[in-house]
PyMOL CGO cylinders between C-alpha atoms (Angstrom):
from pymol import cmd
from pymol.cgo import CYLINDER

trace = [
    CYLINDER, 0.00, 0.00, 0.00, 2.54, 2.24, 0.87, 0.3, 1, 1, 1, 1, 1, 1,
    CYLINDER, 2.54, 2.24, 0.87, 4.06, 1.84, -2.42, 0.3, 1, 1, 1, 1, 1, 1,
    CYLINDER, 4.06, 1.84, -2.42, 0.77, 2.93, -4.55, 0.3, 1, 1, 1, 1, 1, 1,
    CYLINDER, 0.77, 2.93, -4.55, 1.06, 5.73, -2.64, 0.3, 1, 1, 1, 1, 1, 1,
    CYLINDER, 1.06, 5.73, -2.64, 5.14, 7.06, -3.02, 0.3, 1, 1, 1, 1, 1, 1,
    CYLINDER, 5.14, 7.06, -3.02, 4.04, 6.45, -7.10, 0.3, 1, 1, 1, 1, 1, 1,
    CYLINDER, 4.04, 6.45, -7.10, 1.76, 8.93, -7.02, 0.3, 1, 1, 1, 1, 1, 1,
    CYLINDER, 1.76, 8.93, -7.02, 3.84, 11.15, -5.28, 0.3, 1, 1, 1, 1, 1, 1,
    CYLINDER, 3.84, 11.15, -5.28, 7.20, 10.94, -6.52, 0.3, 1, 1, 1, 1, 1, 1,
    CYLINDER, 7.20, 10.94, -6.52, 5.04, 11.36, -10.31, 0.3, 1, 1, 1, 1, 1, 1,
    CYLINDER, 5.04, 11.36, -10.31, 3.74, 14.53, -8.76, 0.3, 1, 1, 1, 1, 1, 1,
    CYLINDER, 3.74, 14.53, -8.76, 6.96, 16.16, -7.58, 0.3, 1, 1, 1, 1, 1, 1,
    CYLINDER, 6.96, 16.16, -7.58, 8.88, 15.06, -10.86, 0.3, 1, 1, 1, 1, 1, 1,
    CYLINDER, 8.88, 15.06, -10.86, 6.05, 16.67, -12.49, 0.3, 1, 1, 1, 1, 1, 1,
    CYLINDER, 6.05, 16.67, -12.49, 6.41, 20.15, -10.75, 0.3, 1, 1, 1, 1, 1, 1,
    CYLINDER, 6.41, 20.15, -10.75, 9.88, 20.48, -11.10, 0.3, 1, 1, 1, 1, 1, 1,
    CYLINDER, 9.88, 20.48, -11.10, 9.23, 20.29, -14.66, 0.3, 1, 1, 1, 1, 1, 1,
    CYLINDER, 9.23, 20.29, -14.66, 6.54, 23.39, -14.49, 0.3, 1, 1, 1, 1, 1, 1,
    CYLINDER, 6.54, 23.39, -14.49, 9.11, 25.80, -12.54, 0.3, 1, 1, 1, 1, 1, 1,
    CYLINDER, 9.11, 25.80, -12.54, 9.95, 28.73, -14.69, 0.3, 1, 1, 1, 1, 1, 1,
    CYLINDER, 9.95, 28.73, -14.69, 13.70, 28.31, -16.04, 0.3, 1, 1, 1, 1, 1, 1,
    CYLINDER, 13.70, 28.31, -16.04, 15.79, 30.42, -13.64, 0.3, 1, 1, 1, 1, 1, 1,
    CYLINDER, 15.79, 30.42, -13.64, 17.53, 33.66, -15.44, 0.3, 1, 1, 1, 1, 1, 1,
    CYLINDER, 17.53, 33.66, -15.44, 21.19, 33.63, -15.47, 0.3, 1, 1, 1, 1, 1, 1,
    CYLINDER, 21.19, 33.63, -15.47, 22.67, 37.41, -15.13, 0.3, 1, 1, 1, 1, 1, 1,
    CYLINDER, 22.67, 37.41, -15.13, 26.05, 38.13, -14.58, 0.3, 1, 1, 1, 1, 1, 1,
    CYLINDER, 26.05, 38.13, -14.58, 26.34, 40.22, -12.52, 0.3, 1, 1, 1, 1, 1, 1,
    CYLINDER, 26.34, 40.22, -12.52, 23.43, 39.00, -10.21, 0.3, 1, 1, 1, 1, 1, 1,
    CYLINDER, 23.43, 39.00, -10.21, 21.22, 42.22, -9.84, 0.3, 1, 1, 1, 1, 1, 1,
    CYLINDER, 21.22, 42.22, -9.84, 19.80, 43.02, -6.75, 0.3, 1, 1, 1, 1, 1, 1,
    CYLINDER, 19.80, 43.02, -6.75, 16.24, 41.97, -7.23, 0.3, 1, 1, 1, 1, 1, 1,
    CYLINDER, 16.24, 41.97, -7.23, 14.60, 39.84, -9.93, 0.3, 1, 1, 1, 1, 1, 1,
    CYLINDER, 14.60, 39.84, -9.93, 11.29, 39.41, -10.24, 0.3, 1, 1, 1, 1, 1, 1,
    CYLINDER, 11.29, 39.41, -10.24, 9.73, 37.32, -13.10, 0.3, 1, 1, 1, 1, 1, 1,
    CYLINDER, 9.73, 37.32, -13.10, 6.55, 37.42, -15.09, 0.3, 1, 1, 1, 1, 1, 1,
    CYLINDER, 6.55, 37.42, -15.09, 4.56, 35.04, -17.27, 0.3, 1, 1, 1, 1, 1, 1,
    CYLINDER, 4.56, 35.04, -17.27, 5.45, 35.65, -20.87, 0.3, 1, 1, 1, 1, 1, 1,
    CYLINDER, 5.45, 35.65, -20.87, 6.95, 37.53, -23.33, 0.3, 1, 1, 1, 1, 1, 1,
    CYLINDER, 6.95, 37.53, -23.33, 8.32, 40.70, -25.26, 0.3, 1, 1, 1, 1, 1, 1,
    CYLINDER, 8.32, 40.70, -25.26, 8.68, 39.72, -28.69, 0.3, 1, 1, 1, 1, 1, 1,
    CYLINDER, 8.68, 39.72, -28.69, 11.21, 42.22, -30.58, 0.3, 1, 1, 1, 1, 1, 1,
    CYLINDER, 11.21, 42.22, -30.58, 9.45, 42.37, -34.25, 0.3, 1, 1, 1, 1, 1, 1,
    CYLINDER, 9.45, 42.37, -34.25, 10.75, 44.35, -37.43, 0.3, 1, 1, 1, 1, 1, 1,
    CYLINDER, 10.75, 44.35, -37.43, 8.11, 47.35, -36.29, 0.3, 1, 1, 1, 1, 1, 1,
    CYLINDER, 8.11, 47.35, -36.29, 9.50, 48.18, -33.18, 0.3, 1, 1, 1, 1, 1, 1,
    CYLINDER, 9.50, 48.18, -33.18, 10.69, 51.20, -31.81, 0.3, 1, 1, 1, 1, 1, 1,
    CYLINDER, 10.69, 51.20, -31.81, 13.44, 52.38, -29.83, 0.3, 1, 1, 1, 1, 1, 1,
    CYLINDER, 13.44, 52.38, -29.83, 12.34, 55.65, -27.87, 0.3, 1, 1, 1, 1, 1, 1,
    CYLINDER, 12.34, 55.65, -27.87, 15.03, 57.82, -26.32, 0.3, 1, 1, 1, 1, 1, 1,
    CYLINDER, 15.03, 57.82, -26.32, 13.69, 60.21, -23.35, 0.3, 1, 1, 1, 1, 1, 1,
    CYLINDER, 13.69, 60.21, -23.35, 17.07, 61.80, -23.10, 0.3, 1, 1, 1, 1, 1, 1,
    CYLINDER, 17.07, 61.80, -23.10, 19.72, 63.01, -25.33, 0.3, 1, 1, 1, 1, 1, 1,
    CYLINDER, 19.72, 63.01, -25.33, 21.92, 62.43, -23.41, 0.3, 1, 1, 1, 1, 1, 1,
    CYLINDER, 21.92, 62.43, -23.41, 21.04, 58.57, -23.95, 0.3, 1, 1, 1, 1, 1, 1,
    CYLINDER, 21.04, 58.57, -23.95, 21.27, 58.88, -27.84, 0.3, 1, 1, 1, 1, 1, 1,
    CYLINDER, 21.27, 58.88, -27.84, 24.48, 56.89, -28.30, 0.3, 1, 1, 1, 1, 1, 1,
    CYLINDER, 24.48, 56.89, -28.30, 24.21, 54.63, -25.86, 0.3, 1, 1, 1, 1, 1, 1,
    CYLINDER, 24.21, 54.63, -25.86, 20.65, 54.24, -28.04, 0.3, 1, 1, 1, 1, 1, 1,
    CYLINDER, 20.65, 54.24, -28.04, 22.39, 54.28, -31.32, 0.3, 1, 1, 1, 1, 1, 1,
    CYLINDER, 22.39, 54.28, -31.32, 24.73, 51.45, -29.85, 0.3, 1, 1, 1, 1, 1, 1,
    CYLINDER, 24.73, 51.45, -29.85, 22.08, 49.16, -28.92, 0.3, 1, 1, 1, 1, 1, 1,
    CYLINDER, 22.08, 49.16, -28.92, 19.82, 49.54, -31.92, 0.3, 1, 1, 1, 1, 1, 1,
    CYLINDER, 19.82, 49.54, -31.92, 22.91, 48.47, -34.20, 0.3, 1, 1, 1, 1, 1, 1,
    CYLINDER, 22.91, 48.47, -34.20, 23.89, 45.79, -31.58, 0.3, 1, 1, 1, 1, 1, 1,
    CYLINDER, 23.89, 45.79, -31.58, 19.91, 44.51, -31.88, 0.3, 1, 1, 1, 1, 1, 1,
    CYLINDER, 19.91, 44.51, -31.88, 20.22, 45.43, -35.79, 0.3, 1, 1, 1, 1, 1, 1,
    CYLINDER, 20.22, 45.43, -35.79, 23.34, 43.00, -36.56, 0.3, 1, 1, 1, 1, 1, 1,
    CYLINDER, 23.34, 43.00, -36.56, 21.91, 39.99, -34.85, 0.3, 1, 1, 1, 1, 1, 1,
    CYLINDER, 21.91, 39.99, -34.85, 18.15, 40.13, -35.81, 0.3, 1, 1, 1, 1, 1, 1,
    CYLINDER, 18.15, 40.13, -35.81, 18.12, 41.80, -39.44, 0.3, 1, 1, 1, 1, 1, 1,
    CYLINDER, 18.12, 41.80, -39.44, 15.28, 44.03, -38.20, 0.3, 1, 1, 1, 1, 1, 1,
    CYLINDER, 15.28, 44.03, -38.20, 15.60, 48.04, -38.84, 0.3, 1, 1, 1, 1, 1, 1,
    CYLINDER, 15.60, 48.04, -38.84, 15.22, 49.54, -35.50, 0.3, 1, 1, 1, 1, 1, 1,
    CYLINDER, 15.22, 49.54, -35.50, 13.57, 52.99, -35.36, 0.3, 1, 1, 1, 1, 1, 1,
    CYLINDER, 13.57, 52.99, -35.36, 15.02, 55.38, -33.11, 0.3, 1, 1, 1, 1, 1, 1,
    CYLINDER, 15.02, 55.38, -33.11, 12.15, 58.14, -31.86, 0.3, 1, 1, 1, 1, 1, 1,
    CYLINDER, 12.15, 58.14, -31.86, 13.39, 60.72, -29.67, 0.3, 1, 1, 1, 1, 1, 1,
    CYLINDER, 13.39, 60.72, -29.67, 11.63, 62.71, -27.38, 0.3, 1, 1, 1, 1, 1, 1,
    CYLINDER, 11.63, 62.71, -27.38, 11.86, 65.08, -25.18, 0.3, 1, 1, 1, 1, 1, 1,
    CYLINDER, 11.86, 65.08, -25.18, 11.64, 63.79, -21.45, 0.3, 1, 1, 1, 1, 1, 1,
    CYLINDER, 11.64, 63.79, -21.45, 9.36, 66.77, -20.31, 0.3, 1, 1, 1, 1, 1, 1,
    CYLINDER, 9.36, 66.77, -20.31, 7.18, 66.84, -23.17, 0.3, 1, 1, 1, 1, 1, 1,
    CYLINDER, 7.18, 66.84, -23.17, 5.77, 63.00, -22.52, 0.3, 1, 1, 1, 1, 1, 1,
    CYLINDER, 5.77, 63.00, -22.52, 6.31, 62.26, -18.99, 0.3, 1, 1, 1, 1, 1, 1,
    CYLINDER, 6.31, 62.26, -18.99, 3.23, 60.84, -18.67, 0.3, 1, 1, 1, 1, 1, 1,
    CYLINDER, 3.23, 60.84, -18.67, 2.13, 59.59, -22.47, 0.3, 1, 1, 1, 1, 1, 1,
    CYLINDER, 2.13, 59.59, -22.47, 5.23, 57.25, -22.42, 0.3, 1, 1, 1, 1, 1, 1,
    CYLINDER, 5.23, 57.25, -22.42, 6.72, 56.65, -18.94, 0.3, 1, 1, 1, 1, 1, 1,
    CYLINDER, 6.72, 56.65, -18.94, 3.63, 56.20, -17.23, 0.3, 1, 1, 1, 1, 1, 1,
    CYLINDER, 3.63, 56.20, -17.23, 2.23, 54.24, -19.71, 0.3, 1, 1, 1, 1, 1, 1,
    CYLINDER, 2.23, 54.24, -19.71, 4.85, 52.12, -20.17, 0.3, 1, 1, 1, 1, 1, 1,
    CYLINDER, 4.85, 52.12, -20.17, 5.21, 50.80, -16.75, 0.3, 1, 1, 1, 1, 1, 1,
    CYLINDER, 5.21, 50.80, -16.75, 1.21, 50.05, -16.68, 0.3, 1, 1, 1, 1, 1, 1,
    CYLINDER, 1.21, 50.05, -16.68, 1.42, 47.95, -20.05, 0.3, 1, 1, 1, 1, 1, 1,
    CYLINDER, 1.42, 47.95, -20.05, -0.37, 50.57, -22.12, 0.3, 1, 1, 1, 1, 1, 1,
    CYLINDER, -0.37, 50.57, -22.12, 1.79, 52.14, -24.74, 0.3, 1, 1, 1, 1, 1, 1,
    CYLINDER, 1.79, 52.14, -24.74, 2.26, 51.67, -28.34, 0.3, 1, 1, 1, 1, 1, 1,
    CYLINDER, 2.26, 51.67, -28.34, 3.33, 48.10, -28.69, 0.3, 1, 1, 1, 1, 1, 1,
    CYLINDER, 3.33, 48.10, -28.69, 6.80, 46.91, -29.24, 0.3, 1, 1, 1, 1, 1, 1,
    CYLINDER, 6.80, 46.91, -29.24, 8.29, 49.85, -27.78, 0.3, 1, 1, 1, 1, 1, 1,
    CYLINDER, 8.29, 49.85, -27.78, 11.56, 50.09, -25.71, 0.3, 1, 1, 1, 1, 1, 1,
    CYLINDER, 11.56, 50.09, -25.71, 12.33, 52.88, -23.95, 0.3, 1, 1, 1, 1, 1, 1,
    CYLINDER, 12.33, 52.88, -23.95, 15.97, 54.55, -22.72, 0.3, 1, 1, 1, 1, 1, 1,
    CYLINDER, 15.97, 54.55, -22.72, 14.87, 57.70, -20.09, 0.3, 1, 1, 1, 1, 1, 1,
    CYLINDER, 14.87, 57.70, -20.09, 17.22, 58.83, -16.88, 0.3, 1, 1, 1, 1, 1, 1,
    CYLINDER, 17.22, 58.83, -16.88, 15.12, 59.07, -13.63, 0.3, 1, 1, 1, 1, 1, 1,
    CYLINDER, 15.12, 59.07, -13.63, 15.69, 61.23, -10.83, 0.3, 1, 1, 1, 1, 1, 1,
    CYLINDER, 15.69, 61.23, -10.83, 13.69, 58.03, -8.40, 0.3, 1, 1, 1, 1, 1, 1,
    CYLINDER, 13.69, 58.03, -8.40, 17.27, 55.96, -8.97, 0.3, 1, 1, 1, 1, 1, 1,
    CYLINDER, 17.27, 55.96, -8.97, 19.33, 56.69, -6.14, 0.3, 1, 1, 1, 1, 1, 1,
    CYLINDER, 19.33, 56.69, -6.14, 22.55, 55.06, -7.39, 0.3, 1, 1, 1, 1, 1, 1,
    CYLINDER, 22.55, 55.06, -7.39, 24.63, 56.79, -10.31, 0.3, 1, 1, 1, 1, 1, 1,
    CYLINDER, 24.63, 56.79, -10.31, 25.13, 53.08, -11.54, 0.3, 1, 1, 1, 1, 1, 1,
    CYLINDER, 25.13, 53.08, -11.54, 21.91, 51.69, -10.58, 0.3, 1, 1, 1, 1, 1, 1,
    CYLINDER, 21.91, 51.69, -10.58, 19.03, 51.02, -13.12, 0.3, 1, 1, 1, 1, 1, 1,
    CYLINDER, 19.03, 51.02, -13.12, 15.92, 49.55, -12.98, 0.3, 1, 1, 1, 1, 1, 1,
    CYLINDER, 15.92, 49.55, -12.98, 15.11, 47.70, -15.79, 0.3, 1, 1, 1, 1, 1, 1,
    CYLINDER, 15.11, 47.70, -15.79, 10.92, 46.45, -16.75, 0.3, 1, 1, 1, 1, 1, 1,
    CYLINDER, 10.92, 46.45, -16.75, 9.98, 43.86, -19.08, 0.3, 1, 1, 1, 1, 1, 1,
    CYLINDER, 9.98, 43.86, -19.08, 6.26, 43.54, -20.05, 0.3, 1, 1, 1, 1, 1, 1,
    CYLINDER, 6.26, 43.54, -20.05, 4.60, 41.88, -23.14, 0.3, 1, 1, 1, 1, 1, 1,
    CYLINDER, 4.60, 41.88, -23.14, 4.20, 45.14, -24.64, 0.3, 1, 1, 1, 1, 1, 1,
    CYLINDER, 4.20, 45.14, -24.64, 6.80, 47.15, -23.90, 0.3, 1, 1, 1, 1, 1, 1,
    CYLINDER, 6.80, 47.15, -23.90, 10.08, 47.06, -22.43, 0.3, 1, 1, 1, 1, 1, 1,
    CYLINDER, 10.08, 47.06, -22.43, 11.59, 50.32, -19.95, 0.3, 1, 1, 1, 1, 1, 1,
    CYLINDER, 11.59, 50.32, -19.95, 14.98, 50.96, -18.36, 0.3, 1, 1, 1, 1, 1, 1,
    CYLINDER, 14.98, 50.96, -18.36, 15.29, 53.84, -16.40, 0.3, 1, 1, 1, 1, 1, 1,
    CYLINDER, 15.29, 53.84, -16.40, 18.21, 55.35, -14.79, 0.3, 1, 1, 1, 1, 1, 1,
    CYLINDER, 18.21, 55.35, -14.79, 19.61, 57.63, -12.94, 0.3, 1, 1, 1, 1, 1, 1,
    CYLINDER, 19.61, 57.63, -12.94, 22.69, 58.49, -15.26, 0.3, 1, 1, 1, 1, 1, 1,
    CYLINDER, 22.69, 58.49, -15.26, 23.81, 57.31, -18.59, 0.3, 1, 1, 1, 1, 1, 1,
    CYLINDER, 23.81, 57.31, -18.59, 26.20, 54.78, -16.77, 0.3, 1, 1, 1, 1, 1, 1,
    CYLINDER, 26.20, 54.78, -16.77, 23.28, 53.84, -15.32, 0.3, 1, 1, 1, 1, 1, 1,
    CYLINDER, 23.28, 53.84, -15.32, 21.57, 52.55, -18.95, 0.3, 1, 1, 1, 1, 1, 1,
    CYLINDER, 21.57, 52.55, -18.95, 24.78, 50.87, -20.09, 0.3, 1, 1, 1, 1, 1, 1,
    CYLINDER, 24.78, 50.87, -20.09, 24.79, 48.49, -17.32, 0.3, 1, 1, 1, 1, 1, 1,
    CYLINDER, 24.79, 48.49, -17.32, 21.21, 47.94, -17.85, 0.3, 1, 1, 1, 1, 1, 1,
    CYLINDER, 21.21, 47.94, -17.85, 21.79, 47.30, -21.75, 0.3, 1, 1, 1, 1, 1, 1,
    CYLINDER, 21.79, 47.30, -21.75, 24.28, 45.01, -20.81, 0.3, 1, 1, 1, 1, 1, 1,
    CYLINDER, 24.28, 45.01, -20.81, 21.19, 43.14, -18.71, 0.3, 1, 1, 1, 1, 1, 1,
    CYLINDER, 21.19, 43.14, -18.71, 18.98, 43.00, -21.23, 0.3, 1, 1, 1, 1, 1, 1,
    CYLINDER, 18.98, 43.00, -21.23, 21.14, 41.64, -24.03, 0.3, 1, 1, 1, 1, 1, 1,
    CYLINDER, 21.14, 41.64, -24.03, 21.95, 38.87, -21.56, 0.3, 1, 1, 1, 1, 1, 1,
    CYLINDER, 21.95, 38.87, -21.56, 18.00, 38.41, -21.55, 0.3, 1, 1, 1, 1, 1, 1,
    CYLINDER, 18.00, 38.41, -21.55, 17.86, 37.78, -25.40, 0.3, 1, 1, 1, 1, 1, 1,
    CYLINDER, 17.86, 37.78, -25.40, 18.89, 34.19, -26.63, 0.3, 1, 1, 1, 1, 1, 1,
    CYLINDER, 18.89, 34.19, -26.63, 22.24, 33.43, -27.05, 0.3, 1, 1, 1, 1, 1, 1,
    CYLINDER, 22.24, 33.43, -27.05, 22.43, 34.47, -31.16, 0.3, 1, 1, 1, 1, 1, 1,
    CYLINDER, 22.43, 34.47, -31.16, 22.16, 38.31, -30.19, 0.3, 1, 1, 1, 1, 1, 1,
    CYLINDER, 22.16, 38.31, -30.19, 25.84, 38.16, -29.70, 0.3, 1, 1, 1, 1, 1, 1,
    CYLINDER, 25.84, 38.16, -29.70, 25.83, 36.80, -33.34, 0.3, 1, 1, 1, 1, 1, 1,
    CYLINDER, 25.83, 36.80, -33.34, 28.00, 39.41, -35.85, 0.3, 1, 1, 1, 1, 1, 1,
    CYLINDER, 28.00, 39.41, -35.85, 25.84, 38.33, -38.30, 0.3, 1, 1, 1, 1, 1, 1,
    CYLINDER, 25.84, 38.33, -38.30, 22.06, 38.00, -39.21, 0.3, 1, 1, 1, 1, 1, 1,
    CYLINDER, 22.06, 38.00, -39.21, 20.93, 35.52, -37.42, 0.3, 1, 1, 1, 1, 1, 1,
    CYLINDER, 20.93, 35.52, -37.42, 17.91, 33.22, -36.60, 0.3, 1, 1, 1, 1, 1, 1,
    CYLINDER, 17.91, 33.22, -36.60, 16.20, 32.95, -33.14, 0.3, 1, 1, 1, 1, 1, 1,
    CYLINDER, 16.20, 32.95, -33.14, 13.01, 33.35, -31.60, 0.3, 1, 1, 1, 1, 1, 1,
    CYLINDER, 13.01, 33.35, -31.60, 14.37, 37.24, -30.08, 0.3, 1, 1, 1, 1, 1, 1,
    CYLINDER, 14.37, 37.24, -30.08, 12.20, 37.15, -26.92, 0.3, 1, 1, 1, 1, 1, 1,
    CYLINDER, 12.20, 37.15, -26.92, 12.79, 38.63, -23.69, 0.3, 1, 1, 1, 1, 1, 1,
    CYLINDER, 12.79, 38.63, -23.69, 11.05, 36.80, -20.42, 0.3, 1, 1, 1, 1, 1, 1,
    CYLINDER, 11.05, 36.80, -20.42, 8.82, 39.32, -18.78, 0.3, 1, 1, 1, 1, 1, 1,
    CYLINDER, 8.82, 39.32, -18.78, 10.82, 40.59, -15.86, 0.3, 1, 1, 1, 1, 1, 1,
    CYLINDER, 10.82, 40.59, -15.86, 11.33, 43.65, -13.44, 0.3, 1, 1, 1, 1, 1, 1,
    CYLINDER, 11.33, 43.65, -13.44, 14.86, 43.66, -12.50, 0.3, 1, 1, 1, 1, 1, 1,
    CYLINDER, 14.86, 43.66, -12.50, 16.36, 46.25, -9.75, 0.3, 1, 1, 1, 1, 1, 1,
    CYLINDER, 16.36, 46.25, -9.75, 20.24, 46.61, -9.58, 0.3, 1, 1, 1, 1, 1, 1,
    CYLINDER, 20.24, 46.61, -9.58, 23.00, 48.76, -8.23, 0.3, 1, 1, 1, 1, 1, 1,
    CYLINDER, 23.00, 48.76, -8.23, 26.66, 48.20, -6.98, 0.3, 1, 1, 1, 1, 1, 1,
    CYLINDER, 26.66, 48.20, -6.98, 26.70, 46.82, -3.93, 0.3, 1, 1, 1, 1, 1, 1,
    CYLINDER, 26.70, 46.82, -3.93, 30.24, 46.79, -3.73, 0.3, 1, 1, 1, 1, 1, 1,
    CYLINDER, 30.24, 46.79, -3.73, 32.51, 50.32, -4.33, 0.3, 1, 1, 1, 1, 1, 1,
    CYLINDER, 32.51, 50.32, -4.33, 34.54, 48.16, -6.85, 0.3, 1, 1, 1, 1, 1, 1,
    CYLINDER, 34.54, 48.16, -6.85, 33.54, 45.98, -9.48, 0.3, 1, 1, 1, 1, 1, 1,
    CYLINDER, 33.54, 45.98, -9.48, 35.95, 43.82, -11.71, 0.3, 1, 1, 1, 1, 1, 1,
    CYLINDER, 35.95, 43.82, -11.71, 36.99, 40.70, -13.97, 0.3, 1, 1, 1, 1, 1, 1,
    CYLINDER, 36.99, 40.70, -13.97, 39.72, 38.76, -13.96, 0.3, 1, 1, 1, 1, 1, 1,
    CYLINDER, 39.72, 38.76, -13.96, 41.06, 37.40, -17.23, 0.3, 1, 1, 1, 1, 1, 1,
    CYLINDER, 41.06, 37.40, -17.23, 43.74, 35.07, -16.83, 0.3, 1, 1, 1, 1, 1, 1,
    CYLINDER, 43.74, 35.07, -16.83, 45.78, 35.28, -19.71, 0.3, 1, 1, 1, 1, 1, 1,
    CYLINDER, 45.78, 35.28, -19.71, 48.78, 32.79, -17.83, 0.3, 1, 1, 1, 1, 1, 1,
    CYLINDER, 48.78, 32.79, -17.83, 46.86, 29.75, -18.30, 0.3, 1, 1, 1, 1, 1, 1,
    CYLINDER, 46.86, 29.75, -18.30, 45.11, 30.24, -21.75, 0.3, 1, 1, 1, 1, 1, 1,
    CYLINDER, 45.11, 30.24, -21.75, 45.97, 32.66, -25.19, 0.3, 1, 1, 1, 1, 1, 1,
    CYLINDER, 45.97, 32.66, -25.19, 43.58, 35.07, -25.87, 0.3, 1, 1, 1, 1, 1, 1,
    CYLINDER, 43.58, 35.07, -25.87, 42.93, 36.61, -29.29, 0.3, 1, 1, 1, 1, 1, 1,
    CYLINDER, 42.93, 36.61, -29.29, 42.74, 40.53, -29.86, 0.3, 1, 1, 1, 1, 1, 1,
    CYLINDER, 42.74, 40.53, -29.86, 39.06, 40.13, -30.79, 0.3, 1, 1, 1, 1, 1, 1,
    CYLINDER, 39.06, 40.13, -30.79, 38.26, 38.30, -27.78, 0.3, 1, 1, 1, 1, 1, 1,
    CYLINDER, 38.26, 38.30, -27.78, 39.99, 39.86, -25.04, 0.3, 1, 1, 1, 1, 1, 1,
    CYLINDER, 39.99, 39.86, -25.04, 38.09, 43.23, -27.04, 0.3, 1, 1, 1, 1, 1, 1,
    CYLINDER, 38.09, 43.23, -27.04, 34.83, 41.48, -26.34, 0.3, 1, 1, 1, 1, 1, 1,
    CYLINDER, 34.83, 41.48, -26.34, 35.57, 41.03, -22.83, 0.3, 1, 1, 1, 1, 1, 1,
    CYLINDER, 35.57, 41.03, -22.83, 36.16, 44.15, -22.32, 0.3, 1, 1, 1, 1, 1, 1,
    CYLINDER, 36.16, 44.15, -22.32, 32.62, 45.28, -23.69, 0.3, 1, 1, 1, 1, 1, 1,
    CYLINDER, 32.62, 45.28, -23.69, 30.64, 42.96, -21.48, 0.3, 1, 1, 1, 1, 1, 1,
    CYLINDER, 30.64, 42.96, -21.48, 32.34, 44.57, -18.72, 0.3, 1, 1, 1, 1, 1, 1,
]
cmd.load_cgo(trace, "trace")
């Protein structure tokens, strides 16, 4: 009898390990993570909205970075922070904005110069910052969220989705680094450059 019953069981447990959402792998590990059910789906007709000019190369740097890999022509709209506070911030973090829209815009709520706080919905995705440094780190986050071809130099094919997410960070630590051992293993130019641009 007691075996009939452990079947049962050990079925159901196998069975809810299976239903866990996979577990997002971020390096570094921000501060908080919360996940969502679904989806942002980047698509040919969507737009990359800059509330800052400050922001526009950082802008320009991820809609060639997001160009190279996918094929897709991202528009860049920029906008004046002050003239749609409310029209695209607000509405962006409540799910209601134009669709496929991501949006760059500095924040004066981020207390930490490096901090960001990044928010993935199936609409729409916003990072905010407090400073410029702020949105590169926060860049650097959300590639990781894409699959694994957006580091591709080269058109390539992939289902370019990003989990729906709200992700918090800031240095916890005064210093940051990477080590790259370059006494136990040769490094090209090329690579060591790419290490340096994930830092």
């Amino acid at each position: 009898m007691k075996k009939l019953f452990l079947l049962p069981a050990l079925l159901f447990v196998t069975i809810l390990s299976f239903s866990q959402q996979p577990v997002l792998s971020l390096i570094p590990e921000p501060v908080s993570v919360q996940q969502g059910n679904g989806y942002f789906t980047l698509r040919g007709n969507t737009r990359l909205v800059v509330l800052n000019s400050s922001l526009d190369t950082l802008a320009l740097q991820l809609a060639d970075r997001l160009q190279r890999a996918t094929g897709y022509k991202i528009a860049l709209a920029q906008t004046k922070q002050k003239a749609l506070p409310k029209t695209i911030t607000t509405s962006v973090s409540s799910g209601t904005a134009a669709a496929n829209t991501i949006v760059l815009a500095l924040s004066s709520s981020i207390k930490s110069s490096e901090g960001y706080e990044l928010n993935v919905t199936k609409n729409n995705i916003e990072l905010r910052a407090a400073t410029p440094a702020g949105i590169f780190y926060g860049i650097q986050t959300l590639l990781q969220l894409f699959p694994k071809e957006i580091e591709s130099l080269s058109t390539a094919s992939a289902k370019w989705q990003v989990p729906v997410v709200k992700i918090s960070d800031y240095p916890r630590f005064g210093w940051r680094g990477l080590m790259l051992d370059v006494s136990r293993h040769f490094f090209s130019k090329q690579d060591v450059k790419t290490f340096i641009d994930n830092m």
